[in-house]
C-alpha positions in Angstrom: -24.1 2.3 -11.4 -22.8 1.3 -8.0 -19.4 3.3 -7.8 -19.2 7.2 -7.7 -17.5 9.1 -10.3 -13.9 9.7 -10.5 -14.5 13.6 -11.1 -14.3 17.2 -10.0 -17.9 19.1 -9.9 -18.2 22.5 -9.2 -20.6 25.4 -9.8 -23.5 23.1 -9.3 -26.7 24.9 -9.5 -30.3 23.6 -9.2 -33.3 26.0 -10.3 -31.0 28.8 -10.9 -29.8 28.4 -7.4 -25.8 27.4 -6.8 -25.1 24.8 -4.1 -23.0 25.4 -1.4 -20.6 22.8 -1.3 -18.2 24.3 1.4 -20.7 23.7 4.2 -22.4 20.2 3.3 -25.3 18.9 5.4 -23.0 15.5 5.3 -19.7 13.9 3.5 -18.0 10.9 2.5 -15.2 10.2 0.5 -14.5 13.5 -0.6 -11.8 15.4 -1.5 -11.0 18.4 -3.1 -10.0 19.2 -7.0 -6.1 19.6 -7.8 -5.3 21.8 -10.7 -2.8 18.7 -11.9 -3.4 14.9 -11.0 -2.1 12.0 -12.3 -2.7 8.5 -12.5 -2.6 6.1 -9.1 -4.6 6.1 -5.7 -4.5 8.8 -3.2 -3.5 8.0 0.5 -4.6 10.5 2.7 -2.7 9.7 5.7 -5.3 8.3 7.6 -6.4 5.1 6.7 -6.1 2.2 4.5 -7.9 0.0 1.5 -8.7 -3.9 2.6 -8.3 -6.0 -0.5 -9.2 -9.7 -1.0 -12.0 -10.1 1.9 -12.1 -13.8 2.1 -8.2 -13.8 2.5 -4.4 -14.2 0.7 -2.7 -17.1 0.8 1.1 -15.9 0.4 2.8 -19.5 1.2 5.6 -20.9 -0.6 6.1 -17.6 -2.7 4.8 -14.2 -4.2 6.4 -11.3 -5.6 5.0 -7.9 -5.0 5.5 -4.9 -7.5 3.8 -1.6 -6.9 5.1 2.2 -7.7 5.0 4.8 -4.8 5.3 8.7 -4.2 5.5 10.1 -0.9 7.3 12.9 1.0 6.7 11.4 4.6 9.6 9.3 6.3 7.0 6.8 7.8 3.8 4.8 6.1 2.8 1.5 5.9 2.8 -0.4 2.1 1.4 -3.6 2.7 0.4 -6.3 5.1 -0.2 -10.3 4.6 -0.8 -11.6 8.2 -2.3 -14.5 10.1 -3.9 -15.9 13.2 -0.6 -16.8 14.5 2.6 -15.8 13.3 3.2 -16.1 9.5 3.0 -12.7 8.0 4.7 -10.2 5.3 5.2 -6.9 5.4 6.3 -3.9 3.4 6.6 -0.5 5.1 8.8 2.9 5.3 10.2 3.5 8.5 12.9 6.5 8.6 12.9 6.8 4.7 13.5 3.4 4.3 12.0 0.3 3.2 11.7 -2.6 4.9 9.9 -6.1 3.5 9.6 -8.5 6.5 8.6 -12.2 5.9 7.9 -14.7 8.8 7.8 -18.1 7.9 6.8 -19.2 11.1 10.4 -19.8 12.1 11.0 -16.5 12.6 10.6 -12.9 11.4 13.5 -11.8 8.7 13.8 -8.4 7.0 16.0 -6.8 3.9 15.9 -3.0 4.4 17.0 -0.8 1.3 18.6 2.4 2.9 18.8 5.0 0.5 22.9 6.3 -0.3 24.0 9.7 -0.4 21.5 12.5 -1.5 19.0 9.4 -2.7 15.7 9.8 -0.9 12.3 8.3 -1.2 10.0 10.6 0.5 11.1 13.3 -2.3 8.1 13.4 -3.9 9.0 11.1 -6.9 7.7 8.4 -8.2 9.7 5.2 -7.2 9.7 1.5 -8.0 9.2 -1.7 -6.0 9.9 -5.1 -6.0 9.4 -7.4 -3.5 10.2 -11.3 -3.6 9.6 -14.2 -1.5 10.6 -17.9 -2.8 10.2 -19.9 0.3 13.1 -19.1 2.2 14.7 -16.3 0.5 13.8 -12.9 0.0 14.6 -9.7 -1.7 13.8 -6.5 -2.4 14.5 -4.3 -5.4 13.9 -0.2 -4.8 14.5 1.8 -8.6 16.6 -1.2 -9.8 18.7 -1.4 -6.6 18.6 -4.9 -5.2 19.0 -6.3 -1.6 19.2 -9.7 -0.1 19.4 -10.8 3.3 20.6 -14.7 4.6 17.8 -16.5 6.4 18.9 -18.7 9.1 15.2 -20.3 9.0 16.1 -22.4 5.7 13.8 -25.3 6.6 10.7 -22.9 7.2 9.5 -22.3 3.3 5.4 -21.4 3.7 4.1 -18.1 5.4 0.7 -19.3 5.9 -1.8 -16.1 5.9 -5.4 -16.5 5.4 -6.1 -12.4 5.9 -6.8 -9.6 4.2 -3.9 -7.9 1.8 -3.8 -4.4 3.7 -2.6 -0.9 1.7 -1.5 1.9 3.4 -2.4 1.0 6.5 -4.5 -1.1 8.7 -7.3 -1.1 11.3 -6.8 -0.9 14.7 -8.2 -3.7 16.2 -6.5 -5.7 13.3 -3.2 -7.2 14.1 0.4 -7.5 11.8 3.0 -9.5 12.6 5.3 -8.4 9.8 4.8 -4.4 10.3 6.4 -1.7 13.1 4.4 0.9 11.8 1.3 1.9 12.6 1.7 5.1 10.7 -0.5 4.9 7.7 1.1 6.1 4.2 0.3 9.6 3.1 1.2 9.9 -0.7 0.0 8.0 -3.8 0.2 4.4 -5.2 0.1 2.6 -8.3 0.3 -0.5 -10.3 0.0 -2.7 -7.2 0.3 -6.4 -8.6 0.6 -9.6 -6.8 2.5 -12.8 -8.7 2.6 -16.7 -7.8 4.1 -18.5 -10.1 2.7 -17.7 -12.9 -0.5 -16.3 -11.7 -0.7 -12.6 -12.0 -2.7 -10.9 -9.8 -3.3 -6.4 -10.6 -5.4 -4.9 -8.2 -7.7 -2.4 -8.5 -8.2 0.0 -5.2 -11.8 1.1 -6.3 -12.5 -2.3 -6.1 -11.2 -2.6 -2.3 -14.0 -4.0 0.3 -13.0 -1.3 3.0 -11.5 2.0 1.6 -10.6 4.9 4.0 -9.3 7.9 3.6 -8.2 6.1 0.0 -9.4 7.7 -3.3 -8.7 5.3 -5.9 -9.0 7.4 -8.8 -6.5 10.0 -9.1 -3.6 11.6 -7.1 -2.6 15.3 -6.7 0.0 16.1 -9.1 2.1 17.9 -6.6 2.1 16.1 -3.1 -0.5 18.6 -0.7 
């Protein structure tokens, strides 16, 4: 067994002795019980889960789907970048989404503003699409789509060879496609990746770097 367990413990006690585990010599990767979790990963606000180590290769086109609950008005989705330029780029900035795709033309963006009493840092589970097919992109929030015109028609391939980024990002680790740095506090799931027809789900317990991430479970009510 190489992983830790997805689990609450409590009232540990070894030779009739109980542990105190409110004052631990050392800890990693610990957080505390909830009386109600559901299913997802758990973003703690201060870091972020590095997946595919050797690099993602978005170019001609992928289409991102994942399911988010937050109640901040600022986070960081996901990042794609490069050395140079070509980069995408989910994030919420002001309560609203924003997916960003650079071709290497030029940086393009469809933002879905939430309408009336609508709001996506309520708390709630919403739903995410994001598409690129080499020039065009859109983005569908809970069944809502937008589309935005790209003037950079003959630029088709965003060539990244990084890391896919959750939640966040390093640093010394640079995004060409985000504006945030703010990393997202709330919980995740069902994060998959499509290209053509290879379909991609991803598994955050299975994430090279993980901080402040726990893969397993969320807090049924956002702490």
């Amino acid at each position: 067994v190489t992983h830790s367990i997805p689990a609450c413990i409590g009232s540990m006690t070894i030779n009739s002795k109980q542990l105190d585990n409110e004052t631990p010599v050392s800890i990693f990767a610990v957080n505390k019980c909830y009386v109600t979790v559901q299913d997802g990963t758990f973003f703690d606000g201060s870091g972020f889960a590095a997946l595919v180590r050797e690099g993602y290769k978005v170019r001609s086109d992928v289409n991102i789907t994942l399911e988010f609950r937050t109640t901040a008005v600022h986070g960081v989705l996901l990042g794609v970048s490069s050395a140079k330029v070509d980069a995408i780029g989910l994030e919420i900035v002001h309560g609203k989404v924003l997916f960003h795709v650079n071709n290497g033309a030029g940086r393009i963006t469809a933002t879905y503003e939430p309408r009336g009493t609508n709001n996506l840092c309520d708390g709630k589970w919403h739903k995410l699409q994001a598409n690129k097919s080499k020039h065009r992109i859109s983005l569908v929030i809970d069944g809502n789509l937008v589309q935005t015109d790209n003037p950079y028609i003959q630029s088709t391939s965003a060539d990244t060879n990084n890391p896919i980024y959750v939640g966040g990002y390093p640093a010394d680790v640079k995004q060409n496609c985000l504006t945030s740095k703010s990393s997202f506090r709330g919980c995740l799931r069902n994060l998959v990746l499509t290209k053509s027809q290879h379909v991609e789900f991803f598994d955050f317990s299975k994430a090279f770097d993980l901080r402040g991430v726990f893969p397993h479970s969320c807090p049924g009510v956002e702490q």
